[in-house]
Legacy VTK file of the C-alpha trace (Angstrom):
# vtk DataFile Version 3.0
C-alpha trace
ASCII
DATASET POLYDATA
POINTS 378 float
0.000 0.000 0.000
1.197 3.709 -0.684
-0.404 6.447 1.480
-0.282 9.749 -0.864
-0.850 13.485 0.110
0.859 16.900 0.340
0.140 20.157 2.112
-1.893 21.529 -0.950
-3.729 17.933 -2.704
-5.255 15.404 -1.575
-4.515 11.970 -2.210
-7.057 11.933 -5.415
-5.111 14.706 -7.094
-1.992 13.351 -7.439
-0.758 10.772 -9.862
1.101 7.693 -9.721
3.738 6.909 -12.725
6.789 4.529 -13.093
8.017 7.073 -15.435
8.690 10.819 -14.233
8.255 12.259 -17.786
4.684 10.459 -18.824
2.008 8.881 -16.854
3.009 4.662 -17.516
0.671 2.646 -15.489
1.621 -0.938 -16.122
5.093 -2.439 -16.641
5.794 -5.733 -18.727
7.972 -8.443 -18.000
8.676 -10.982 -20.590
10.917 -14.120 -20.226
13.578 -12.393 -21.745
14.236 -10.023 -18.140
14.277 -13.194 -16.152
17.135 -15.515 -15.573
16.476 -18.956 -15.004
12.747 -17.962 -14.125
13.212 -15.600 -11.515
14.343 -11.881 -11.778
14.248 -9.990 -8.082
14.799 -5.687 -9.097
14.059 -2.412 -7.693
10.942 -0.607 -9.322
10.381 3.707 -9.072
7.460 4.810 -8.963
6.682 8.578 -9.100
4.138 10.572 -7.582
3.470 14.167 -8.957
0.874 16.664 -7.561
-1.668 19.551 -9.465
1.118 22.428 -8.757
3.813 19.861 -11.125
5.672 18.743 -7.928
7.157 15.173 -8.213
8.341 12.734 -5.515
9.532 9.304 -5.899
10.141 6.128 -3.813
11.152 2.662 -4.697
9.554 -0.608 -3.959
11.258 -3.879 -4.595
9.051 -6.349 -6.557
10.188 -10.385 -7.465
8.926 -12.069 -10.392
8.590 -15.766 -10.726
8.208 -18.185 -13.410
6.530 -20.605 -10.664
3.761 -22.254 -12.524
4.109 -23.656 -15.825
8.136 -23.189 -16.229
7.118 -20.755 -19.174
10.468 -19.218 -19.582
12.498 -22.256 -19.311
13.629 -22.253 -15.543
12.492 -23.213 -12.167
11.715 -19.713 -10.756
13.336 -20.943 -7.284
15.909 -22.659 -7.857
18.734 -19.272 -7.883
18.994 -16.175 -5.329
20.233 -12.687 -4.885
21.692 -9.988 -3.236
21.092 -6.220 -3.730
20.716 -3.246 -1.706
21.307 0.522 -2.320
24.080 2.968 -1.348
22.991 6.586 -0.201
24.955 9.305 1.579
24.844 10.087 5.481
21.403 12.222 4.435
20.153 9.653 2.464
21.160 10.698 -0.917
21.948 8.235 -3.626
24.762 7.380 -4.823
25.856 7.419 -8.734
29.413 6.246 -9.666
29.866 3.146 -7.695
31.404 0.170 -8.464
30.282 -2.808 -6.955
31.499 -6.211 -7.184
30.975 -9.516 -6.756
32.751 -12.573 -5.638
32.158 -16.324 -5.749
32.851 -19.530 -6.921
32.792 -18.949 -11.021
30.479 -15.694 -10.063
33.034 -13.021 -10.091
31.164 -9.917 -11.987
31.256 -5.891 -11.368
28.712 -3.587 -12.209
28.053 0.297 -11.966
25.700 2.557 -9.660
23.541 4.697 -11.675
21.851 7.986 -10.172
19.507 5.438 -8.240
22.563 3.804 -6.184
20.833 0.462 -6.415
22.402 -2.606 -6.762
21.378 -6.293 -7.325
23.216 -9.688 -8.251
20.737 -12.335 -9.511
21.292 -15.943 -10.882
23.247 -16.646 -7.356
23.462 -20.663 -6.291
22.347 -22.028 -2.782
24.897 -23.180 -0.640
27.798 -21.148 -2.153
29.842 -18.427 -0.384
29.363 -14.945 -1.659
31.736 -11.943 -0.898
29.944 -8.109 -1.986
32.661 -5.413 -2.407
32.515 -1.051 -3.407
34.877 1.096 -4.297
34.577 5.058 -5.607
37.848 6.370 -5.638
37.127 10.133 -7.590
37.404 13.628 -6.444
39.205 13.341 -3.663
38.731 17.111 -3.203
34.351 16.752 -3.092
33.737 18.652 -0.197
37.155 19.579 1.458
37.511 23.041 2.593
39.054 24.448 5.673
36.038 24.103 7.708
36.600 20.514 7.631
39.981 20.939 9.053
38.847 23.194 11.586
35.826 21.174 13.068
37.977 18.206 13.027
40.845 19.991 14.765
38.221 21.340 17.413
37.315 17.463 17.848
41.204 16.462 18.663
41.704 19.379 20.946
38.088 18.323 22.809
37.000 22.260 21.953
34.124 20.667 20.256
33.717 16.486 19.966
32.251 14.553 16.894
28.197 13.847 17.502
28.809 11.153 15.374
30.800 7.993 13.989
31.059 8.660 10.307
32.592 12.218 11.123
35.470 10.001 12.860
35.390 8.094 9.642
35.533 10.531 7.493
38.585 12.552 9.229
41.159 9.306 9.169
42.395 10.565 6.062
45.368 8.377 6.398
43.400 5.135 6.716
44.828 3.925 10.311
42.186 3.385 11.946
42.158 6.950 14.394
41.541 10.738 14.119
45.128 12.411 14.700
47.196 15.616 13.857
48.433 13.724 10.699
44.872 13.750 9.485
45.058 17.546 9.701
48.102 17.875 8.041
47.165 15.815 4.841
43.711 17.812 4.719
45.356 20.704 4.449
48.102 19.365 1.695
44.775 18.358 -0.121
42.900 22.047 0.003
46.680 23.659 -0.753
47.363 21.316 -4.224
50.359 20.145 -2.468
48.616 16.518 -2.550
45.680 15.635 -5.326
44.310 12.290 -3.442
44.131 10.972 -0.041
46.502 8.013 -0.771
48.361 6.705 2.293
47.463 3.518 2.958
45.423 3.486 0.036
42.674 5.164 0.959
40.348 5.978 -1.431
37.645 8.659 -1.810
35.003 7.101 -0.683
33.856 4.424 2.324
31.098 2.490 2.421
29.689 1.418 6.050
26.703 -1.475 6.696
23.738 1.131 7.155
22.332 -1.227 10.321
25.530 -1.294 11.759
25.876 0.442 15.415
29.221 1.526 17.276
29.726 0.998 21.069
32.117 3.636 20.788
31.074 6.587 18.165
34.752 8.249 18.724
36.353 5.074 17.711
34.265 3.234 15.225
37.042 1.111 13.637
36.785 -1.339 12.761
33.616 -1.071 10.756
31.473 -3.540 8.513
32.617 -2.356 4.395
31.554 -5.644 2.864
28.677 -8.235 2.526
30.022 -11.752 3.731
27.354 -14.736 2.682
28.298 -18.050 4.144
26.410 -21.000 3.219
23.547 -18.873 0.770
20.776 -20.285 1.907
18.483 -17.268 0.776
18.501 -13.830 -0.863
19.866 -10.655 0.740
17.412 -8.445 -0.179
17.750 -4.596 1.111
21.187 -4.882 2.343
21.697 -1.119 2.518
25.071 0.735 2.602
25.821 4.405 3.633
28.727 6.163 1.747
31.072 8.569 3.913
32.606 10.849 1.634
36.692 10.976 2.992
38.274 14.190 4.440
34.352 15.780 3.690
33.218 16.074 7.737
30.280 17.867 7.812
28.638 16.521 4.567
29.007 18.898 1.962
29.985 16.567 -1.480
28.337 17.380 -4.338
26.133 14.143 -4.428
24.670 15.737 -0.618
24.145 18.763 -2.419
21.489 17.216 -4.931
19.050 17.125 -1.802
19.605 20.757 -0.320
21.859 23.435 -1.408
24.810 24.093 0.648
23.934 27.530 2.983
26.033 30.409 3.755
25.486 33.327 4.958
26.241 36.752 3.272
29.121 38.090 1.782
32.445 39.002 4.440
33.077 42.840 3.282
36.794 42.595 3.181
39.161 45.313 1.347
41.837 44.990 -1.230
44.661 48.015 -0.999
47.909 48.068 -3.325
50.743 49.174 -2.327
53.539 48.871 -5.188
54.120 45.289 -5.695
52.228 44.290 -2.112
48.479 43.707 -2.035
46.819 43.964 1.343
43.111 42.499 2.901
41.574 44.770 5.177
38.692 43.771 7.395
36.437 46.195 6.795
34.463 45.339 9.889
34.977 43.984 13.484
35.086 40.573 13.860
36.388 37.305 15.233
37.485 34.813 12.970
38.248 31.182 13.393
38.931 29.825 9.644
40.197 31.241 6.688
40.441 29.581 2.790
41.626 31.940 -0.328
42.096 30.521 -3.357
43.536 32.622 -7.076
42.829 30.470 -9.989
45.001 30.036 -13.016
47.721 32.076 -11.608
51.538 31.514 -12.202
53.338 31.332 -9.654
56.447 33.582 -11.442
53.491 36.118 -10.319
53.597 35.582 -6.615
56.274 35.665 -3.977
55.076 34.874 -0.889
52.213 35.843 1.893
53.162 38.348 4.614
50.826 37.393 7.962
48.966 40.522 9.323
46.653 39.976 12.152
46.021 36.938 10.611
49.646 34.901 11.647
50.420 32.911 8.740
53.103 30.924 7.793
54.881 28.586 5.066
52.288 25.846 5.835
49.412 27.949 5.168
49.801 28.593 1.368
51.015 27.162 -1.572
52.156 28.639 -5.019
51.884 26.404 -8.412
50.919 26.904 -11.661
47.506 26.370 -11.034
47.004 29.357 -8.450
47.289 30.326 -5.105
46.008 28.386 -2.317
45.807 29.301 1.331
43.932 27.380 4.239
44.310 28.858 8.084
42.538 27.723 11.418
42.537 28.945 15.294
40.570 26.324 16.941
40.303 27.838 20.232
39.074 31.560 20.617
39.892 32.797 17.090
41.509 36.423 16.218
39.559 39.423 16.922
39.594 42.213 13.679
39.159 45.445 14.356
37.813 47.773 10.776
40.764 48.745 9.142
43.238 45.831 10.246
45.328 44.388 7.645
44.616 40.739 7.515
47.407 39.204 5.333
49.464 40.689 2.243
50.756 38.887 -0.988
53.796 40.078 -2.265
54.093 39.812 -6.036
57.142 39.576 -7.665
56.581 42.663 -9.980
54.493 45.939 -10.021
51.555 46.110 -12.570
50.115 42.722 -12.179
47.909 43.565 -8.586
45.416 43.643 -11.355
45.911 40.636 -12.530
46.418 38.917 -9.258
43.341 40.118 -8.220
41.255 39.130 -11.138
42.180 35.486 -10.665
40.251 35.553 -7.143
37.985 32.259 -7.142
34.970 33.400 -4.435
33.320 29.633 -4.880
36.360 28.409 -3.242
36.951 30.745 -0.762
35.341 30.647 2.705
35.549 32.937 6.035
34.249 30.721 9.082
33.203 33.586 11.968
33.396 32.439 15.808
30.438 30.792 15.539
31.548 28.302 13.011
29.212 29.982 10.134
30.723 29.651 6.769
30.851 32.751 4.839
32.049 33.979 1.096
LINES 1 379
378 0 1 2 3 4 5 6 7 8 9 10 11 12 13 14 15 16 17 18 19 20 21 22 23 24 25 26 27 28 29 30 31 32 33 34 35 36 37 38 39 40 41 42 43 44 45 46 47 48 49 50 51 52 53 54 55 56 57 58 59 60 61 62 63 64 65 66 67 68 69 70 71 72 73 74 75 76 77 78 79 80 81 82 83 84 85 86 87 88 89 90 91 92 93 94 95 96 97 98 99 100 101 102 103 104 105 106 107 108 109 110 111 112 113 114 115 116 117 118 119 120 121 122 123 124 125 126 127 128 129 130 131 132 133 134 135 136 137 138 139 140 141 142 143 144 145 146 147 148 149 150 151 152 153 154 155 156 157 158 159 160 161 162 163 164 165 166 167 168 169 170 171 172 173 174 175 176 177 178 179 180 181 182 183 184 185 186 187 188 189 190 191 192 193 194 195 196 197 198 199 200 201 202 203 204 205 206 207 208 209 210 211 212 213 214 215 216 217 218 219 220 221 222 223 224 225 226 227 228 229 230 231 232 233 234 235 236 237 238 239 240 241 242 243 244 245 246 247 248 249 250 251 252 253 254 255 256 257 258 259 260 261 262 263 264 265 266 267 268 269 270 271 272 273 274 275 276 277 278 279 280 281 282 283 284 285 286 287 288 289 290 291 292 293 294 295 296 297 298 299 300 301 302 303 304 305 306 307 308 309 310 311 312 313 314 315 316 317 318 319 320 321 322 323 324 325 326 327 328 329 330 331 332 333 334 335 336 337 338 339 340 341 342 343 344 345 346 347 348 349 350 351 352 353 354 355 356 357 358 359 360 361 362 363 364 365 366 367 368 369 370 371 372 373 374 375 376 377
């Protein structure tokens, strides 16, 4: 049964689809979608209201040849495994590949925008081993505010509320949350590093969605594969949640397809020249606890170095290539207070006439200011 309704239609307004695009009221299956007489899959169905609104959920449906062997096989003599993978919030997940291991079964396949799925044809009584791997973008979702929450966590300022955060700060794949984790965050948001690869860890871990921790500060280790001993039935529903690595508080781009990422307005900071030196004025009182900056496309015969202000950088803040300027800085504890008019940090370029240019190549998507308060602003 499916209960429908919305805050504007009742349940007799709105219409029920398998296809989001056209009303389609009744699938087929013919003997060529079953194998051996039995196909177990994952069906959407789509519900859409007067106002154009659409909503989906998916039910899982299992088709048998059972009567008069029609298609050529028993319909219960093979089973199957499948499940879904989905984000922390819930969110599915595209990209995935899963595989498959068993006697003479070894097969992969690919998670489409649905993050289902689903192994059929499987024999009773073998062993069955259910693997995933996403290993892209190691950069989804890493800023500085993921350092700094995670640094307030080591330094008991501010502990994780829960497990995956742990999971998703061991960067370096040991099995704890440490200073090193900081450290190769912050190579990743600088461009000194392009993946999280000590100990080959990969972009992406996948935990048993029913699994529970004793311990939600030390969750290692955790369930990351299906283990069938003996197959005696199908795994149906066995549901996986994806923890984006080095991304703590959940901002990836495959969260972001359920609710935009929110920050609040723009941080009025100035830009003064001086010769070859460009300085950042506050242009307000404030206290800040995080700071990202990043200058796209810019060589680095342009810039020299940083000078700290108020703001006390240092060598391990920024980083120079030929792909821009980079610069990541935390205070974890009480942050620095700003006063209108104080000089934040300056960037010494190695000629006059290019401020202009240097200034151009400022990239405000990729540039955060996190106030006292831990709020996130551009």
């Amino acid at each position: 049964d499916i209960t429908l309704g919305d805050n504007c239609d009742d349940s007799t307004q709105i219409s029920l689809s398998f296809s989001k695009e056209e009303i389609v009221d009744v699938l087929t299956y013919t003997c060529a979608d079953l194998n051996n007489g039995i196909s177990d899959r994952f069906v959407k169905i789509y519900a859409t209201d007067q106002s154009s609104n659409v909503d989906s959920c998916e039910l899982f449906v299992q088709i048998r040849d059972n009567s008069d062997n029609l298609c050529g096989g028993s319909g219960s003599d093979t089973l199957m495994v499948a499940g879904a993978l989905a984000t922390r919030d819930g969110v599915h997940i595209p990209g995935v590949t899963v595989t498959l291991f068993g006697e003479g079964a070894d097969r992969s396949l690919m998670t489409d925008e649905t993050g289902v799925f689903s192994f059929e044809g499987l024999t009773l009584g073998e062993d069955y081993t259910v693997s995933f791997e996403k290993d892209t973008d190691h950069d989804d979702g890493v800023t500085t505010f993921d350092i700094l929450i995670a640094q307030r966590h080591i330094l008991g300022v501010e502990t994780f509320e829960s497990p995956y955060q742990v999971i998703a700060t061991d960067v370096d794949n040991n099995g704890r949350v440490t200073v090193s984790d900081l450290v190769r965050l912050r190579r990743l948001i600088l461009g000194l590093d392009e993946t999280f690869s000590f100990n080959n860890q990969k972009s992406w871990r996948f935990v048993d969605a029913s699994e529970t921790f004793e311990n939600i500060k030390s969750p290692f280790p955790f369930t990351e594969t299906i283990d069938i001993t003996f197959m005696d039935e199908s795994s149906l529903a066995v549901d996986f949640m994806g923890i984006k690595i080095g991304d703590v508080n959940n901002s990836n781009s495959i969260n972001s397809l359920l609710t935009a990422e929110t920050r609040n307005a723009s941080v009025k900071i100035g830009i003064k020249t001086q010769g070859d030196i460009v300085h950042f004025i506050s242009q307000e009182d404030a206290i800040v606890n995080g700071l990202q900056f990043n200058f796209e496309d810019l060589s680095d015969r342009l810039v020299e170095g940083i000078m700290p202000g108020v703001v006390e950088l240092t060598d391990d803040n920024y980083f120079v290539n030929r792909k821009g300027l980079n610069m990541s800085w935390t205070d974890a504890y009480e942050g620095v207070m700003l006063q209108e008019g104080d000089i934040l940090f300056s960037v010494k370029l190695k000629s006059e006439g290019s401020a202009d240019q240097f200034i151009s190549s400022f990239s405000q998507d990729r540039s955060e200011w996190i106030s006292e308060d831990l709020i996130r602003k551009q």
